[in-house]
N, C-alpha and C positions, 0 to 999 in steps of 0.2 A: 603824736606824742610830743609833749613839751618839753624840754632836759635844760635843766639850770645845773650849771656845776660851777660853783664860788670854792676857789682855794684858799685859804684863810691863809696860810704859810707854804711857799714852796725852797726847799734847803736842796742846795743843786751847788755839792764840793766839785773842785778841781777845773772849774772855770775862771778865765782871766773878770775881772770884777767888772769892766764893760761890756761882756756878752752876759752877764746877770743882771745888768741891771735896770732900774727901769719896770715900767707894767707892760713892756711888749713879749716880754720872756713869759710872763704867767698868761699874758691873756689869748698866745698864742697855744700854750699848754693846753687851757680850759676852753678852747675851741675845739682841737683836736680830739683832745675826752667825749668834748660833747657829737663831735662827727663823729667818731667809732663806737657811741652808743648807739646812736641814730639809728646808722647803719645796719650791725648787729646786733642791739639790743643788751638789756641788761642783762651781765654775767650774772648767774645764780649767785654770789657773793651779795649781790646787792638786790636780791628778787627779798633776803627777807629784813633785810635790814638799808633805806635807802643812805644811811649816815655812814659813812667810813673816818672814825677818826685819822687812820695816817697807813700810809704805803708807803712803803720800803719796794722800789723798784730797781730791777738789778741795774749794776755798771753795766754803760753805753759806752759807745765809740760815736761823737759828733763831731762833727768841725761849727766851733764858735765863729769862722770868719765867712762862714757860707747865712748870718743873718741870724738873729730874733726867732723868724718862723719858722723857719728849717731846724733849727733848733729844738725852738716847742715841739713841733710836733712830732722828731724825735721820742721829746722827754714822754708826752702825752698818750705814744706807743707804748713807751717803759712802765708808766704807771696804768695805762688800760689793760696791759698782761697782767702786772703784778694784781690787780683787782680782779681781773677773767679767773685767775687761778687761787684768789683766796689767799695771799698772801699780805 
């Protein structure tokens, strides 16, 4: 299966403005999305609809100084619940 996921906007409050910024933060996010579909497949959220306009994913606890990646794929966890659960 082939999984494209382009995030048009990712709004991530309560980071110092050098761990946001930049395309390493989003394109490690949309890595992570795209390995835990992979993985597990599409949540029924997205079996009928592949478009999601916006997820609201709950407050994380990250460390911005452990990198970019570590980061994403945090946030990438945060937003592949909030989509597994339809939220």
């Amino acid at each position: 299966m082939k999984i494209h996921i382009h995030i048009e906007r990712l709004v991530v409050d309560g980071l110092p403005a050098e761990a946001a910024a930049g395309g390493m933060l989003g394109a490690a996010v949309e890595a992570r999305v795209s390995e835990l579909l992979r993985v597990g497949g599409l949540p029924p959220a997205l079996a009928v609809s592949k478009h999601v306009a916006s997820v609201r994913a709950p407050p994380l606890r990250a460390d911005p100084a452990r990198g970019a990646a570590h980061l994403g794929a945090s946030i990438g966890d945060a937003i592949h619940g909030a989509v597994a659960r339809g939220t």
